[in-house]
N, C-alpha and C positions, 0 to 999 in steps of 0.2 A: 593503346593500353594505358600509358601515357596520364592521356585527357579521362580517362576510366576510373584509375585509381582517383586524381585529382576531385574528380565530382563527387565519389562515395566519399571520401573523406572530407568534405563539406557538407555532406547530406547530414543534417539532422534524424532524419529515419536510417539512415547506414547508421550513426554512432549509437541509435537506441537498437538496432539489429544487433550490432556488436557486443553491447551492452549486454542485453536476454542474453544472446549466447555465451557470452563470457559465466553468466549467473548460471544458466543452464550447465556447461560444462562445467564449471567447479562443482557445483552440486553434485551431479552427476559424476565426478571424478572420487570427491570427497565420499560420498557417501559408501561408498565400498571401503575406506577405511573407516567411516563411522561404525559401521551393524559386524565389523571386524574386531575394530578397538575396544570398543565399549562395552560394556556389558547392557543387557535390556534394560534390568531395574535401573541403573544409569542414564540410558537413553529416554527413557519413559520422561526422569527426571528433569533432564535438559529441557525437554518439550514444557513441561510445567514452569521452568523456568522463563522460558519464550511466552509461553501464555501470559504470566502474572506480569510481562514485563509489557506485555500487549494490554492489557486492563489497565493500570496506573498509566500508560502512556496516554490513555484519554485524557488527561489533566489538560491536554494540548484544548481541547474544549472548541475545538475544531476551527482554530485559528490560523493553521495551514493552508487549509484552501481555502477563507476568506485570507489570506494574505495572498496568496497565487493571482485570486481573482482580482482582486483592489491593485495588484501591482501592475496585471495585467491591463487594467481598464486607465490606471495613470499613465505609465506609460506609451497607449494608443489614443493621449492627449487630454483624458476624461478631465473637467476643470472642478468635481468634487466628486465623492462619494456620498451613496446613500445607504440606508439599513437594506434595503432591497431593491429590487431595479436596478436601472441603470438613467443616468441624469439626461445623457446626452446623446441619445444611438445614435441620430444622423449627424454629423459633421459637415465643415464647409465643404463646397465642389472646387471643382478649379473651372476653365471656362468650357472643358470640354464636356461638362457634366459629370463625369466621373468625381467618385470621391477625394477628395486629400487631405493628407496625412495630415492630423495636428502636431504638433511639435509635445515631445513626454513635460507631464507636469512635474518635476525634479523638486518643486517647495514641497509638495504634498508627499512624492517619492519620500526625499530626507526626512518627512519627518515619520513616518509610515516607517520606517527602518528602523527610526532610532526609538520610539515607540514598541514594536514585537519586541527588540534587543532586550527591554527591562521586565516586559511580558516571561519570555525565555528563560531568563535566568532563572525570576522567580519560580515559573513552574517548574523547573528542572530542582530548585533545592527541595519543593514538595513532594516530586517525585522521590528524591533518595528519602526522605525520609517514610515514605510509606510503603518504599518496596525493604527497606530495613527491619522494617516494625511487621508491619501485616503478611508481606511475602513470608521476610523472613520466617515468620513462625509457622507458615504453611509448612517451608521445606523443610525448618526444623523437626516437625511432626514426620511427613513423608520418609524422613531418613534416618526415622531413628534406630529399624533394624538392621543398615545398612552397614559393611564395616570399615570402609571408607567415609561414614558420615561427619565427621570434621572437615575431610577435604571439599566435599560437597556443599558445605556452610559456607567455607572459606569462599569458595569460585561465585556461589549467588552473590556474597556481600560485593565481591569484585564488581559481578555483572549489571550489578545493581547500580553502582558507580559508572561502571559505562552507561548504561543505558540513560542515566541524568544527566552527564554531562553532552552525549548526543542528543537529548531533546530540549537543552540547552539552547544549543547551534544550530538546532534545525531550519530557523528560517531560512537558511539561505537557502538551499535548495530550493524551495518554496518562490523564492522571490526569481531568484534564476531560472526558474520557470516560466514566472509570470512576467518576463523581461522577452520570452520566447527565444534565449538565450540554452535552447534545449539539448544542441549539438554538445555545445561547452558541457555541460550538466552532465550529460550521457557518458564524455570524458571523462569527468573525474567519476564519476559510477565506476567504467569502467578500470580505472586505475586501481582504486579500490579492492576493487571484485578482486583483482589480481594478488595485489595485498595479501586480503583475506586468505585466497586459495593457498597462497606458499606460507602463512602464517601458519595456519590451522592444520593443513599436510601435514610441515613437519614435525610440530606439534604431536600430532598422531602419529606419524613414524615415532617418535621417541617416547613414544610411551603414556604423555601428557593425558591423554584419557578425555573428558570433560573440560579440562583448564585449555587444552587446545584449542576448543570451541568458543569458550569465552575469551580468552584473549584474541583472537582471529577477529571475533565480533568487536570487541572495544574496539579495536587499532581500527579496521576500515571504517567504523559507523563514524568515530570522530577524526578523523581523516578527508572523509569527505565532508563533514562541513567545514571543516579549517581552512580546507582549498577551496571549497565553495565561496568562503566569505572575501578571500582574496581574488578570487576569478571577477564575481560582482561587482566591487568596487574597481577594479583595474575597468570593467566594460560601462560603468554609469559613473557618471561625472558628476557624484554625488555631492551636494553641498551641506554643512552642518546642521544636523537637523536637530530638534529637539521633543522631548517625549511629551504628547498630547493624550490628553483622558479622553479627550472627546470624541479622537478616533477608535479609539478602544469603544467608546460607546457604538460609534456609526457601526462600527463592524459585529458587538455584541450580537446582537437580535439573530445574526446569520449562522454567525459563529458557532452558538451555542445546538442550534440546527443542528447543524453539521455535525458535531459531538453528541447528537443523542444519536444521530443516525450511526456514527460507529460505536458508539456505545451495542445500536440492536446489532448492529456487524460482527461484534464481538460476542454478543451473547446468539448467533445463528450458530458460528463454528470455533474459536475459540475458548468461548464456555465449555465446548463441550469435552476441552482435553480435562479440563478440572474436574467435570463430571466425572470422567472415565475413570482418576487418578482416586477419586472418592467413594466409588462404588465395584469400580474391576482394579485388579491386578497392574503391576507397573510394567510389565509384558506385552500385554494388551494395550497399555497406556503407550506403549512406545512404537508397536507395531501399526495404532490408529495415527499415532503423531508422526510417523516417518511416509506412510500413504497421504497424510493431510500437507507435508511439505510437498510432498513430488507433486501433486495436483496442483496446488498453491505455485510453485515452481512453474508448471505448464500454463496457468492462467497469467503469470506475470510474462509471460514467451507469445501467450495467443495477443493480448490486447494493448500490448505495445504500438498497434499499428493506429490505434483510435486515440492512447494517451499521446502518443508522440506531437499530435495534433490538437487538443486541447488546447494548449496556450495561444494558437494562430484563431481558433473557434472563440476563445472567449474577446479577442482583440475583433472580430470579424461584428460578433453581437454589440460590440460597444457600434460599431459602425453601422450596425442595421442591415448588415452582407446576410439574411438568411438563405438564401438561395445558391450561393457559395458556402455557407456550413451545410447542407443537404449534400451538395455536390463530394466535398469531403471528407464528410458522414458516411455516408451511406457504404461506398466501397468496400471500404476499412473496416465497417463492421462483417462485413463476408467473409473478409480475409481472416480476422479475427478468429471468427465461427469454425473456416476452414484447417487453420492453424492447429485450434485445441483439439479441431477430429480427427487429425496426423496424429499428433504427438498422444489420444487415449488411446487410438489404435496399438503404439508402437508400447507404452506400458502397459495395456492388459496384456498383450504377448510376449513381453521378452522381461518385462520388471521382476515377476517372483522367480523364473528359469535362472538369471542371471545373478540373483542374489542368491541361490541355490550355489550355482555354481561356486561364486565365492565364498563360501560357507557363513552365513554371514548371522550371525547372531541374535539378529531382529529382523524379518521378513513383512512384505507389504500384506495389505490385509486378504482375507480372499478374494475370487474371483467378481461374484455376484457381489461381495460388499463394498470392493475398490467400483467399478461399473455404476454404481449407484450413487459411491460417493463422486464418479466424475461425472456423470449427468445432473446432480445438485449441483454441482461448482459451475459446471457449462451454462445452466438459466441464471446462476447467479451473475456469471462476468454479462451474460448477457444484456441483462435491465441495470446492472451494476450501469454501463457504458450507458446505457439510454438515459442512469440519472445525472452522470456530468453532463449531458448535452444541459440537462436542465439547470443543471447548477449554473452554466455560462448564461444563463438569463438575471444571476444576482436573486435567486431565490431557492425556497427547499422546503416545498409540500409534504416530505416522507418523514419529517419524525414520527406523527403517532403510529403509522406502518410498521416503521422499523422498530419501535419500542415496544409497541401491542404484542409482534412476531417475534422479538427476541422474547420475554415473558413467557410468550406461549409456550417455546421452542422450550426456554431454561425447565420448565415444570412440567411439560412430555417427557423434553431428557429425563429428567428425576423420576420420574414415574415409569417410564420405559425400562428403561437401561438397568437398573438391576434386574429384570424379569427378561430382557431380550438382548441383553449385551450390547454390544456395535449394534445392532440392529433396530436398536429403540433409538440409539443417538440419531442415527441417519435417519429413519421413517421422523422421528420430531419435528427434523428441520426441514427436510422436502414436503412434507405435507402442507406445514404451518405455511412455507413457501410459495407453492401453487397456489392456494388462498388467494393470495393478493401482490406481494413483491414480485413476483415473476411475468406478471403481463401490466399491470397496473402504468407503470414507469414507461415503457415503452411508447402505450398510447398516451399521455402525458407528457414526453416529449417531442412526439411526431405533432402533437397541435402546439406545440410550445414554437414549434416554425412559424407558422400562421397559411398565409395561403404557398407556401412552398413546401407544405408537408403532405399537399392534397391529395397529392398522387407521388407519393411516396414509396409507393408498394406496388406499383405498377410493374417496374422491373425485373421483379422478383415472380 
C-alpha cells in the first residue's frame, strides 16, 4: 500500500487526476451555492464578465504555447529554434543505437525566459487597460437596470486587475510545462484549486454575492503563477539571461498562429455568451453560461489524459520518436472519449433534478439543448486533441479554418438567435463545425506521423 501511494504521488497523470478532480469537485460543490446566492441577472453577468475577460486575454497572441513548445524542444537539447519545424529531430545515438539524450540548452533557455518576462508584462498592462475601457463599458451598459449596479462596476474593475496581472505571470506555467516538469505544475493547480474552493465558499456563505467569485479568482489565478515562477527556477539551473528581439521574431510567425486560432476558439463558444447577453435576456444568459461551464468543466476532466502527455510528445518529436507518440496517442484518446461519455451520461440525468432539488435560481439549459450542446463540445475536444498532436510538429495549418468558422459562427449566431433563441447559437456553431473543424485536423495529424500513422486505425 505502501509502494502504491508512493508511485501515485510521483505520477504526473495521478497529480493531473487529482488536479480535474479537485476542479471538478469545487465546481461541482460551488456551484449549488452559486444559482443559490446569486441572483440570475447577476449570474448571466459574471459569465459576461469571464467571456470579455477571455477575448482581451488573446493579447497573449499565442505565445504560450509557442513558449511551451520552444522550452520543450530547448530543453530535450534543441541547439536553436526555428519559425516552424524543428532544427534537429534526430540526435546523437549512444553505441547501442538507441537515442541519447542531449544535454538542455540553458543559454537559449535564459534567454527565452527573460525575453516572454518583458513580453508579459507589457501585455498584461494592455490588457488592464482595455478591459477598463472597452469591458468596462460593456458592463456599464449591461447593468444599468440593475440595483446593485455600482457593486457590479466595482468587482469587474477588481476582476479586470486580476486578470492582467495573471496574464502577466502566466509564463510560467507554460515553461513548466514545457520542462515536462508536469507533476509539479498539477501541484500547484492543485493547491490553487483548494484556494479558490475555500475562498469563494465562504465568500458565498457570507453573503459576498459576485465579489466572492472574483476574489476566489484573483487570489488562485495569481497564486499560481507566483509559485509557478519559484517552482521553475528552484528545478532549472537558470543562468542570466537577457531579453532578445530576435527570439521574439523566431517565435512570431507561429505565435501569432496560434492566436488567430483562439481568437476562432473564441468566436466558436465564447462569443456566443456576448451574443446571448445582446439579443436574450440575462436569465437565459446565465442559464446558457452555467450549462457552457459544467461541459467546459467535463472536457477539462475528459482530456487530461492526452494534455498530461503533451510536453513528453512534443520532446519525443524533437527526437524523431513517431512511433512512441502513436503508441501514446492513441490510448488516451479512448480514454478521453470514454471519460466525457461517463460524465454527459451522469449530467443529462441528475444536472437539472439536483438543481431542482436545491432550489437553485438558475437552472441548466434543457434537455435536448444541454445534449446538443455536449455533442458540439465532444467533436470539439475531439480534433481539438488531434490539433496539438499537430502543433508538436512546430507548425499550425488551422488559422484560415478557425477564422473562416468563427466568422461564420459570429454572423449565424446574429442572425439565428434572436429568431431561435439558444437554438440558433448551438445549430451556428455545430453546423459551421462539421464543415470542416471536426474531421479535418484529425486526418492532418494522423499523416503528420508519417509511416507510423498507416495503420493507425486498425485497432479501433
Amino acid at each position: 500500500m505502501r509502494q502504491l501511494v508512493h508511485r501515485v504521488s510521483r505520477s504526473a497523470s495521478s497529480w493531473s487526476l487529482i488536479a480535474a478532480a479537485l476542479r471538478f469537485g469545487s465546481a461541482l460543490l460551488l456551484l449549488p451555492l452559486i444559482v443559490w446566492r446569486i441572483p440570475s441577472d447577476e449570474l448571466g453577468l459574471w459569465y459576461v464578465f469571464v467571456s470579455l475577460g477571455a477575448l482581451v486575454a488573446l493579447l497573449d497572441l499565442g505565445f504560450a504555447h509557442s513558449a511551451t513548445r520552444s522550452a520543450a524542444y530547448l530543453w530535450a537539447g534543441s541547439r536553436m529554434l526555428l519559425p516552424f519545424g524543428i532544427a534537429d529531430p534526430l540526435i546523437e545515438t549512444d553505441p547501442t543505437g538507441e537515442a541519447a539524450r542531449r544535454q538542455p540548452n540553458l543559454v537559449m533557455l535564459s534567454n527565452l525566459v527573460a525575453t516572454l518576462r518583458v513580453y508579459y508584462l507589457s501585455v498584461g498592462g494592455l490588457l488592464l487597460l482595455l478591459l477598463t475601457t472597452v469591458g468596462g463599458a460593456w458592463i456599464w451598459h449591461k447593468s444599468v437596470e440593475l440595483a446593485n449596479a455600482q457593486s457590479i462596476r466595482l468587482a469587474f474593475f477588481a476582476y479586470a486587475i486580476g486578470v492582467s496581472l495573471g496574464l502577466a505571470n502566466s509564463l510560467w506555467p507554460s515553461l513548466l510545462a514545457g520542462i515536462n516538469a508536469v507533476k509539479e505544475a498539477q501541484q500547484i493547480t492543485a493547491a490553487c484549486l483548494l484556494a479558490y474552493f475555500c475562498l469563494a465558499g465562504a465568500g458565498l456563505l457570507a453573503g459576498l454575492g459576485m465579489w466572492a467569485l472574483v476574489s476566489g479568482t484573483i487570489v488562485a489565478a495569481f497564486a499560481e503563477r507566483l509559485v509557478g515562477r519559484t517552482v521553475f527556477n528552484r528545478l532549472v539551473p537558470l543562468r542570466p539571461g537577457k531579453f532578445d528581439l530576435s527570439m521574439l521574431r523566431t517565435l512570431w510567425p507561429n505565435a501569432w498562429r496560434t492566436a488567430a486560432v483562439g481568437l476562432g476558439a473564441f468566436m466558436v463558444f465564447q462569443a456566443n455568451i456576448l451574443i446571448c447577453s445582446a439579443f436574450l435576456d440575462l436569465r437565459t444568459t446565465a442559464s446558457y453560461g452555467l450549462s457552457l461551464q459544467a461541459v467546459t468543466l467535463l472536457v477539462g476532466v475528459s482530456d487530461i489524459w492526452v494534455r498530461v502527455k503533451l510536453p513528453a510528445i512534443n520532446q519525443l518529436r524533437v527526437q524523431g520518436m513517431v512511433e512512441r507518440i502513436r503508441a501514446i496517442f492513441r490510448p488516451r484518446i479512448v480514454l478521453a472519449l470514454l471519460t466525457f461519455g461517463a460524465g454527459a451520461a451522469v449530467l443529462l440525468l441528475l444536472g437539472r433534478p439536483l438543481l431542482e432539488l436545491l432550489n437553485a435560481r438558475t437552472q441548466l439549459l434543457p434537455a435536448a439543448l444541454l445534449a446538443t450542446l455536449l455533442l458540439i463540445q465532444l467533436l470539439e475536444m475531439h480534433h481539438s486533441l488531434y490539433g496539438e498532436l499537430v502543433y508538436s510538429e512546430n507548425v499550425n495549418p488551422f488559422v484560415r479554418p478557425a477564422l473562416i468558422s468563427g466568422l461564420a459562427i459570429i454572423i449565424l449566431s446574429v442572425l439565428l438567435t434572436p429568431r431561435f433563441g439558444v437554438w440558433g447559437m448551438l445549430l451556428a456553431s455545430g453546423l459551421v463545425q462539421l464543415c470542416f473543424n471536426n474531421w479535418w485536423p484529425v486526418l492532418r495529424a494522423i499523416r503528420g506521423l508519417g509511416p507510423a500513422g498507416q495503420n493507425y486505425w486498425r485497432p479501433f
